[in-house]
N, C-alpha and C positions, 0 to 999 in steps of 0.2 A: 102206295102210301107208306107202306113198313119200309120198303128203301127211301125214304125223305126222310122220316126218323131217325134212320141207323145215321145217315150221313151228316145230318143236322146233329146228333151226339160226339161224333168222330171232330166234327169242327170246335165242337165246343173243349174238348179234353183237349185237341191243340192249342188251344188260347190258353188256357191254364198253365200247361206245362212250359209255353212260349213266356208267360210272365213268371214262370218259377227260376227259368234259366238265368234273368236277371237279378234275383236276388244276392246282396253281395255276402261272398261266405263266411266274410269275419263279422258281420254284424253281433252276432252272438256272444264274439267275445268283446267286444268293445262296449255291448250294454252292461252295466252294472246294475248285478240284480241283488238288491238289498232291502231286506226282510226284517219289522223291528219285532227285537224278540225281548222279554221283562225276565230279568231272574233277584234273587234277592242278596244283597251285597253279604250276608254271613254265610249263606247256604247254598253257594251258586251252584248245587246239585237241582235246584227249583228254576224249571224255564217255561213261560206261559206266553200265548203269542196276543198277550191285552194285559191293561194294567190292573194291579190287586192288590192282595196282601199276601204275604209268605206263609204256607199252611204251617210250618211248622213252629216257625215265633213271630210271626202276625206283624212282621216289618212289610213296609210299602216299595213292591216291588221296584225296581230301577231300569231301564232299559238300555239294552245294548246292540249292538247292529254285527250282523252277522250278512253273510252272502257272498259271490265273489267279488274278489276287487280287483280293478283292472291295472292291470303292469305292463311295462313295457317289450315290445316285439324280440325274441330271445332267440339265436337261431337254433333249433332242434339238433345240431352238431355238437354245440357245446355243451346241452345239460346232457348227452350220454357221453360226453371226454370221462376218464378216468379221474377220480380228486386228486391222482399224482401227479399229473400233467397241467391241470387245466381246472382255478377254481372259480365261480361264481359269486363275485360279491360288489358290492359297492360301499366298501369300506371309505375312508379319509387316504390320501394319497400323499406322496413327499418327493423330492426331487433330491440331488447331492448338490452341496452347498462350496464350492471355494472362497478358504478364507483361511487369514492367520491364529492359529494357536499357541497360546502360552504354556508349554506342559508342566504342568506341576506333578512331582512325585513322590509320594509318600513312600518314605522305606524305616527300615530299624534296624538298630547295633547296637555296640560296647564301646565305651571308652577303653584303651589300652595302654603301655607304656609306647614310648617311639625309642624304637631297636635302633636306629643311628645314635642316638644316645645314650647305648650301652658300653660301660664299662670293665674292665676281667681286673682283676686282682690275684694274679700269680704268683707261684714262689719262684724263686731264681736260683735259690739251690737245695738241697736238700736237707733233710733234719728235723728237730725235734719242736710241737709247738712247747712250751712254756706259758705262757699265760696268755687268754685270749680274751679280748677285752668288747667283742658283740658276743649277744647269748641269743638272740631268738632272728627266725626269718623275719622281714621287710622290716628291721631297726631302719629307723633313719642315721644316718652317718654323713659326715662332710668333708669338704676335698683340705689331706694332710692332717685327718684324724687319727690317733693310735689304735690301730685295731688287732695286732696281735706283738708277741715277742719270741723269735724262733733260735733255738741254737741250733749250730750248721757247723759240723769237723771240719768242711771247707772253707768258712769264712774264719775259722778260728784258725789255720795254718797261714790264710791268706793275711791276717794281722800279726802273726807272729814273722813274716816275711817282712814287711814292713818295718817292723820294730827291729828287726835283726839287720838291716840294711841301715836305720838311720841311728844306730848304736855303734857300727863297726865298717861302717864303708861310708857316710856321709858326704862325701866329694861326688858320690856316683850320683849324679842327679837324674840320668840316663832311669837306672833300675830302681830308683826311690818313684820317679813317676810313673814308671810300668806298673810296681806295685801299689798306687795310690789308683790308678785305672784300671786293674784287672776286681779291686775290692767295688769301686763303683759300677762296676757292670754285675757281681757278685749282689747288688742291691744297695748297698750302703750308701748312706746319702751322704756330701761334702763335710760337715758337720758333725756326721759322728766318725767319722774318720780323725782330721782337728781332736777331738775327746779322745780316740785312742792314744795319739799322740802327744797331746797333754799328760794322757797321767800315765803314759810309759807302758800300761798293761794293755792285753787285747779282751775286748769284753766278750763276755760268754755268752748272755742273748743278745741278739740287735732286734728294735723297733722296726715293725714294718708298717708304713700310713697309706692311707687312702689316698691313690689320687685324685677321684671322682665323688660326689656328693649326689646324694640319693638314699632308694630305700638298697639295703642288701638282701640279696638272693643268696642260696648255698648251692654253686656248683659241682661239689665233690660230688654230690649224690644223683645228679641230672635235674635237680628241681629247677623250673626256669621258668619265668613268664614271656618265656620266647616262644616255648609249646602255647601253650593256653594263654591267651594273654586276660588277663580280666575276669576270667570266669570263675563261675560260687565255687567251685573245687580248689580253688589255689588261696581266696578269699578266706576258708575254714585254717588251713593254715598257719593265719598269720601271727598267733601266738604261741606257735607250736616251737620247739625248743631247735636250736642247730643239733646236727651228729654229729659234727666239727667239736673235738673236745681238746682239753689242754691234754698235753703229753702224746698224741697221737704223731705220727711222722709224715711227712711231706714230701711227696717226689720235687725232684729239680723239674721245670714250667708245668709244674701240677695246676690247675686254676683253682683258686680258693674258692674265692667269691664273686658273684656276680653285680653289678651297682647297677641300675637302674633309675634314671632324674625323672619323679612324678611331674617337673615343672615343663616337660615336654611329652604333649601326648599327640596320641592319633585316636579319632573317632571311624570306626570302621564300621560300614554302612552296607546293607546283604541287599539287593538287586534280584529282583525277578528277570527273569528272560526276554519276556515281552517288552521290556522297559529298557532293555542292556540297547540297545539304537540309538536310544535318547541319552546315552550317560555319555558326558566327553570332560575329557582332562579341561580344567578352568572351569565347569559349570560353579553358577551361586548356590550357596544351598547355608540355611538355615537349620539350626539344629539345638534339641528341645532335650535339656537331660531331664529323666524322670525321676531324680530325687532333689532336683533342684532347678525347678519350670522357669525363675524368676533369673536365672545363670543364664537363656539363652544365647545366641549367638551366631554373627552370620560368617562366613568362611567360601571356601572353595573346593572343589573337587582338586587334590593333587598326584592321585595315580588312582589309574585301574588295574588288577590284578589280572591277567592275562589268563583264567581258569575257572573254573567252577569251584563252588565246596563242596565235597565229599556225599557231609550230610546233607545238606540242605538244599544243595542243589540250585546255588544262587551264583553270584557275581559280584565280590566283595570290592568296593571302593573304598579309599583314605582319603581322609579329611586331617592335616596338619597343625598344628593349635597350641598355642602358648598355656600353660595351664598354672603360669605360675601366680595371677589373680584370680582366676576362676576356683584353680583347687577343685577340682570335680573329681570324686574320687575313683580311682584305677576302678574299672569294671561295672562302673554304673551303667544302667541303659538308658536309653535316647531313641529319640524322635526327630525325623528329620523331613524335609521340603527342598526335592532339588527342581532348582527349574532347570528342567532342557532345552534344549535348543526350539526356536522357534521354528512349526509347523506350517507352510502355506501347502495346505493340500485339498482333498475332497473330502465333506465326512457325509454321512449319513446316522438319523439316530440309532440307538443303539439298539431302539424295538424293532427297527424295522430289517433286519438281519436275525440269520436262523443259525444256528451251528450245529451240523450234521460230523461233527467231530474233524476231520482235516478239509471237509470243504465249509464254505459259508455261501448259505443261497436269503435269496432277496425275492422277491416276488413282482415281475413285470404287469403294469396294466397294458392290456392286449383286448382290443374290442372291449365286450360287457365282463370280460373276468379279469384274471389273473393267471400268469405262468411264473415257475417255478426259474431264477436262474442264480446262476454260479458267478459266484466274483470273488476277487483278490481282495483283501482285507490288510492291512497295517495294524496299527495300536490302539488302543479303546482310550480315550479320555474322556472323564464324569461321564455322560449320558449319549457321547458319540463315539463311532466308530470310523478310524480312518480308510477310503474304499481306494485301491491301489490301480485295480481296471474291473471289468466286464460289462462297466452299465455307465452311459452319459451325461452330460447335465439334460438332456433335453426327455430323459425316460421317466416316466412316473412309477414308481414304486410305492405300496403300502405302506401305508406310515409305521401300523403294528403287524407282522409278518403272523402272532401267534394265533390273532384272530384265525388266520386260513389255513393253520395247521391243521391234518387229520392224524391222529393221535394214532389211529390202527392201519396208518397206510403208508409205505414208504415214497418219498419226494422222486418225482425220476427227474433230472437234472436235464436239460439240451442245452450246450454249449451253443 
């Protein structure tokens, strides 16, 4: 009888265990076990598993649900990946887009004078000034103004030649017109030659004129708006007195003065690096002076400067321009819009790119996360970035890269 029991027991524990083996072993997680728990919306330190009042300010409890919640199947590989490798999310996603861009680019500069229409006002021989008839830098002056009176022991020999030849040898046409041509290369103009010869004497100063119209510069000293064109240092200046003084001496092709025509300028425009691509000789470009917004005006790109600046460390363009309605004065600044050339390329937004300083990584969707990859990058325009290679049209990438940042771990890249 005790062995009928034992083995009527033994049957029984294998049926049991026979129906435990089919239990299926995710059931557990696939039930959703949710518990309503009451706390109070000012104190949510207070949590009671029935409804009430709040012991501490007698508000009527609220209830909130608590317990696990069921998510989807994740393989156990990916949540121990490293977060440099491999992130977990289900962010909003983007693709790269082809399509044409108009570039628009904002830069800034100075108005300046234009050095092709510079003029020198030389002496041609040597000697004494006598009266000078401009007093301060950037006078305006105009072409065949009198601007100085020089005596010269050479031009004074050179008319007494003259006079001695057409007093005492007059048949000699030969050497009357040598010395009628050696006095006009001496500087003397037709006219006062004729004068000398009218009244018989040679005159002690000669008039020298302008032949250019503009402001005057003083080159004896080096001051020039060819260094600095426009800038507040040459600006304080300009009622500063000349050192050119009457009685002072003149070498033979000494340069006096300098003439510069404000009716011809250049807008000179500073270029960031990243933009230098998009700049090409003919672009349109619009241009905004800041002391005079309502003076606009549209124009063209007509040289790029083959260098950097120094200081700045830009990429200087000219803009060529009539200035003789505008009158925008020497050295104002401005604001400009150049369109570039038009763009058909890939872009991506600009969140969704990371810049790890010489590289730029993007974020691949890959199964249920995210990897970390590398691409070629172009030019940023407003809210996109141009992608040059490493990722498809057919790859999904994060739309915002910063969400999947980890701020204390470095990105490991796989090409």
């Amino acid at each position: 009888m005790t062995r009928f029991y034992l083995l009527t027991a033994f049957l029984f524990v294998m049926v049991i265990a026979a129906c435990n083996s089919h239990k299926d072993p995710h059931a557990e997680h696939n039930t959703e076990m949710v518990k309503d728990i009451y706390t109070c919306s000012m104190h949510p330190q207070v949590l009671k598993d029935m409804p009430g009042n709040c012991p501490i300010c007698g508000m009527t409890l609220v209830k909130k649900q608590t317990g696990s919640i069921k998510s989807d199947d994740i393989e156990l590989e990916s949540l121990l990946r490293p977060t440099n490798e491999f992130v977990v999310s289900k962010i909003p996603v983007t693709t790269i887009q082809k399509r044409e861009e108009q570039i628009e680019i904002e830069a800034l500069g100075n108005i300046a004078y234009d050095t092709r229409e510079v003029g020198s006002i030389s002496s041609r021989v040597s000697g004494r000034i006598e009266k000078l008839y401009v007093r301060f830098r950037y006078q305006k002056i105009s072409k065949g103004q009198h601007i100085l009176d020089i005596y010269s022991p050479e031009l004074m020999t050179a008319q007494q030649n003259l006079l001695f030849l057409l007093k005492n040898d007059a048949g000699n046409t030969t050497f009357i017109q040598a010395a009628k041509e050696k006095l006009l290369l001496l500087g003397m103009s037709t006219q006062q030659i004729l004068q000398v010869i009218h009244s018989g004497k040679p005159s002690l100063a000669i008039a020298v004129y302008s032949n250019y119209s503009g402001h005057i510069h003083e080159a004896a000293n080096g001051v020039s708006m060819n260094k600095e064109p426009g800038t507040m240092k040459d600006i304080s200046l300009i009622t500063e007195e000349l050192s050119l003084k009457e009685g002072m001496y003149l070498q033979k092709g000494q340069s006096i003065f300098t003439v510069y025509n404000p009716d011809r300028a250049w807008a000179i425009l500073n270029i960031y690096a990243e933009n230098q691509g998009l700049i090409k000789t003919g672009n349109p470009v619009r241009i905004v002076p800041e002391t005079a917004p309502e003076k606009d005006f549209k124009a063209k790109i007509d040289f790029v400067e083959p260098f950097y600046n120094k200081e700045s460390k830009t990429l200087s363009v000219r803009v060529y321009f009539n200035n003789s309605t505008l009158k925008i004065p020497i050295g104002s600044q401005i604001r400009a819009t150049i369109y570039g050339n038009t763009k058909d390329a890939f872009w991506l937004p600009k969140d969704a790119v990371v810049s790890l300083g010489l590289d730029k990584v993007v974020f691949e969707k890959t199964g249920k996360g995210f990897k970390a990859h590398k691409i070629s990058t172009g030019i940023t325009h407003q809210n996109h970035i141009q992608v040059l290679n490493g990722i498809a049209e057919k790859d999904s990438i994060a739309a915002n890269a910063q969400y999947l940042m980890d701020s204390e771990s470095f990105i490991k890249i796989k090409n």
